[in-house]
C-alpha positions in Angstrom: 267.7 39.1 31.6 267.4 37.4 28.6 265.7 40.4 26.9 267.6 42.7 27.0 268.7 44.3 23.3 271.6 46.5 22.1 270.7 49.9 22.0 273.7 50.7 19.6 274.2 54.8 19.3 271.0 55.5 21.7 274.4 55.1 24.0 276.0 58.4 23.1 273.1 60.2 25.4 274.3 58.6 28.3 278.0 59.3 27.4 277.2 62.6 26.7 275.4 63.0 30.0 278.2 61.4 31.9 280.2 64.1 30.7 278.0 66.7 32.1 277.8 65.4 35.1 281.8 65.7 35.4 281.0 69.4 33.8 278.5 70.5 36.5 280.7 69.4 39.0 283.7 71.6 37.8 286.0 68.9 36.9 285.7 68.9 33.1 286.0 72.1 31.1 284.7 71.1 27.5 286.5 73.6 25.9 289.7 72.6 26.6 292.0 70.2 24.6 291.5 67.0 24.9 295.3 66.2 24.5 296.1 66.5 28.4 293.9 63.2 28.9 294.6 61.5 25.9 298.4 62.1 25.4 298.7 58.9 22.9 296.5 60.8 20.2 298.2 62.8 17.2 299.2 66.5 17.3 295.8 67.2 16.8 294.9 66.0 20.1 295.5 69.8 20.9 293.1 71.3 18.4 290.2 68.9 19.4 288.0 69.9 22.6 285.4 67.8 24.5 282.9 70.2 23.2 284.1 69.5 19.4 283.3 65.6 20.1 280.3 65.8 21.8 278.8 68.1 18.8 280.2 65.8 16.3 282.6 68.7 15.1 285.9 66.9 15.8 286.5 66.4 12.3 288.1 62.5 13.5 289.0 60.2 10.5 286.1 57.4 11.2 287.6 54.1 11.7 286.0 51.2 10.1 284.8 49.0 12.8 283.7 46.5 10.3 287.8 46.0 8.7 288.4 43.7 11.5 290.5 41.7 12.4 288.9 40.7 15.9 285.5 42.5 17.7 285.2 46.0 17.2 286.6 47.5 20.8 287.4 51.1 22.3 291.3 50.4 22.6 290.6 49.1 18.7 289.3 52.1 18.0 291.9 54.7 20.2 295.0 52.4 18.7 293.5 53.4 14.8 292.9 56.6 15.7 297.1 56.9 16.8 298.3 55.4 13.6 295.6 57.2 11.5 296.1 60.3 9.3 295.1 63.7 10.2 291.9 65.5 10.8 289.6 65.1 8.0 288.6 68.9 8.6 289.2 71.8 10.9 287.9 71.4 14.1 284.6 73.2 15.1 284.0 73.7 11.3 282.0 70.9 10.1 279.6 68.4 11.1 280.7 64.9 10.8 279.3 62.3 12.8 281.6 60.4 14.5 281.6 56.9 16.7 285.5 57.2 17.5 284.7 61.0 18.8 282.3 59.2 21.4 284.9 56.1 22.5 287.7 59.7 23.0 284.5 60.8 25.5 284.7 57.3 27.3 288.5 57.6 27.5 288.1 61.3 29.1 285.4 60.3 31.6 287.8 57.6 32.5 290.5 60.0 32.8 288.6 62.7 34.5 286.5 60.4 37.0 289.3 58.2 38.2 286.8 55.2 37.3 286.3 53.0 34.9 283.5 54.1 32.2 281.3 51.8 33.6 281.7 52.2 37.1 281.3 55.9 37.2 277.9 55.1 34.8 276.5 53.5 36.7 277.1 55.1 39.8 276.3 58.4 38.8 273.3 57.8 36.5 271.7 54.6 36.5 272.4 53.6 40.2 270.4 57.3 41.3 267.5 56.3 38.6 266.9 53.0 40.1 267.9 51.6 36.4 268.6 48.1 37.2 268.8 46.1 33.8 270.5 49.0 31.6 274.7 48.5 31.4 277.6 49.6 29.5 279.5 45.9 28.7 282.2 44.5 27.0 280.5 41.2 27.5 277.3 40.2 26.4 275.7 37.2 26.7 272.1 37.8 25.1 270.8 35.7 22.6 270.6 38.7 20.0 274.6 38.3 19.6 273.8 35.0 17.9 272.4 37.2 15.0 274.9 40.6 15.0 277.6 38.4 13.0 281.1 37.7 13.2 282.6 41.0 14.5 280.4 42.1 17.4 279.9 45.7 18.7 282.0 45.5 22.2 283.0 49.4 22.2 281.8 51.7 24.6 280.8 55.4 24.6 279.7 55.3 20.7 277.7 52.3 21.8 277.8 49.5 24.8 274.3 49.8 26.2 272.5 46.3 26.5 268.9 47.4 28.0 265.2 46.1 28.6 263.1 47.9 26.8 261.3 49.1 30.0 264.4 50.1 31.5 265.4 52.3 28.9 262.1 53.8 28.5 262.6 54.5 32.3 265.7 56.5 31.2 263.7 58.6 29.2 260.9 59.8 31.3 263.9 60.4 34.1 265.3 62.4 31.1 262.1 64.4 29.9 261.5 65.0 33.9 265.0 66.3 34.3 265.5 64.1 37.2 269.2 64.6 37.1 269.6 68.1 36.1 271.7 67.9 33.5 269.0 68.8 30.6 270.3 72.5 30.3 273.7 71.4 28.6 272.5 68.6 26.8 270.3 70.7 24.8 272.8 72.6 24.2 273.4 72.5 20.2 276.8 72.8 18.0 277.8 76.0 16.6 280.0 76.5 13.6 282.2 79.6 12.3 279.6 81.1 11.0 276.9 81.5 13.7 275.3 78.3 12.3 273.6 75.9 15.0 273.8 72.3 14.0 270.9 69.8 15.1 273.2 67.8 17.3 273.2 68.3 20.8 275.1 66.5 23.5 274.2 62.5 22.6 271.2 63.6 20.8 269.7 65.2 17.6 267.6 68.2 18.0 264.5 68.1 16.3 260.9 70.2 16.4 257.8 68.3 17.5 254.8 71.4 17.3 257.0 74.0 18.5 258.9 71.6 21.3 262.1 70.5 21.4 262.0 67.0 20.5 265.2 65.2 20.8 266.1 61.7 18.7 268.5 59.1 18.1 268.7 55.9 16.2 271.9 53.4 16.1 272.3 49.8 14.3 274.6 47.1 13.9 273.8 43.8 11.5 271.6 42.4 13.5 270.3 45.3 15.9 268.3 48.6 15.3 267.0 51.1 17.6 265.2 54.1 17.7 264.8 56.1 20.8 263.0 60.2 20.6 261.4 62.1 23.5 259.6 65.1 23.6 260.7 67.1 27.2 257.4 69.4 27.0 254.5 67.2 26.0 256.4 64.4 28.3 256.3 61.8 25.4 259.1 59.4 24.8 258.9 56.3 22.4 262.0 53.9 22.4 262.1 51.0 19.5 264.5 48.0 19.2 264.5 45.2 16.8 266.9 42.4 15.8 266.7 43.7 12.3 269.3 45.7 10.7 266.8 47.6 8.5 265.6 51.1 10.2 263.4 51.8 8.0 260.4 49.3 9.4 261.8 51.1 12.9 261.6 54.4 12.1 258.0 54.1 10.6 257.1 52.5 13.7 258.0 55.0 16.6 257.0 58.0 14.0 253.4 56.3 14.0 253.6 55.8 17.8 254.9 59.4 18.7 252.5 60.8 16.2 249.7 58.4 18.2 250.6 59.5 21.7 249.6 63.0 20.5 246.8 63.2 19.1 245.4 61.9 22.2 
């Protein structure tokens, strides 16, 4: 247990395919408002929709986990969000990436599922994958907290997941393999006014790797850097994590790996 490693925002995937599990079973409709689950939110909890947040198109003021005081949490996060200003821009009109957009998605599952965030996690995802050392937590104990600082990353949905790195690369071969059936909306990218498609899907970027889909994500925190991309057609998948907080070294790293795996 004692190697498991923050995966940081490689956790929005798994948000984001929480919610589509709660979409294919009719009991989320992402285009709705999300101010019928979050009713604490400002007015513009009615302009906002799942869809917005999962895209990154929710146009949320970021809060600034690192202002303090105390750990950076998800009711931290929800309680700025009530007492911050408005939308920085229209909703569905710009692409803004956005941690508190993911901790609403936690909230929603929440909502939705009747269960906590983890509970229903791990119960509808990991649980049928056989993923034994991957969790959402609020409470660590690994020995790679001793190095993320004084304010530690204890939110979930934007972030949470404390993994092996085998069990996470698990995770994405069940993903590349479509074991769940959920790869249809996850792929599905963000679309603005003007007929635009962003590169962000649901949890993940969308990318091209020789003409396939090849979907990526990195996340850090001082003390923690990951890098995780997969490539559905070729069945590749490299997943990085370090106790650095540069991503440079990280990035070079799985780019040199994927780029390995393929010319084989």
């Amino acid at each position: 247990m004692g190697d498991r490693l923050y995966a940081a925002s490689l956790s929005k995937q798994v948000t984001a395919a929480a919610i589509a599990v709660l979409v294919r079973r009719g009991m989320l409709d992402v285009d709705a408002p999300i101010g019928s689950f979050l009713l604490d939110l400002p007015s513009w909890r009615n302009q906002v929709t799942s869809r917005h947040l999962l895209h990154h198109l929710g146009g949320l003021l970021e809060p600034d986990c690192m202002a303090g005081p105390g750990h950076w949490t998800s009711p931290l996060a929800l309680q700025r969000l009530q007492e911050g200003p408005d939308l920085v821009t229209a909703p569905g009109t710009v692409y803004r990436y956005s941690n508190a957009g993911y901790i609403c998605l936690e909230a929603i599952i929440e909502r939705v599922s009747g269960q906590s965030f983890g509970s229903f996690v791990r119960t509808e995802l990991f649980d049928p994958l056989g993923l034994a050392d991957l969790d959402f937590t609020t409470t660590p104990d690994f020995p790679q907290l001793a190095g993320m600082g004084d304010i530690l990353p204890l939110s979930l949905g934007d972030g949470g997941i404390w993994t092996t790195s085998a069990a996470f690369a698990d995770w994405l071969d069940h993903q590349n393999r479509d074991t769940l059936g959920l790869e249809a909306l996850v792929l599905q990218p963000g679309r603005l006014p003007d007929g635009i498609l962003t590169d962000y899907g649901w949890g993940v970027g969308l990318r091209e790797l020789r003409g396939h889909p090849l979907l990526i994500h990195g996340g850090r925190w001082p003390g923690a850097t990951a890098k995780a991309v997969r490539c559905p057609a070729l069945g590749l998948s490299v997943a990085a994590f370090s106790t650095s907080s540069d991503p440079n070294s990280i990035n070079v790293l799985v780019d040199k790996v994927l780029e390995s795996l393929v010319e084989r």
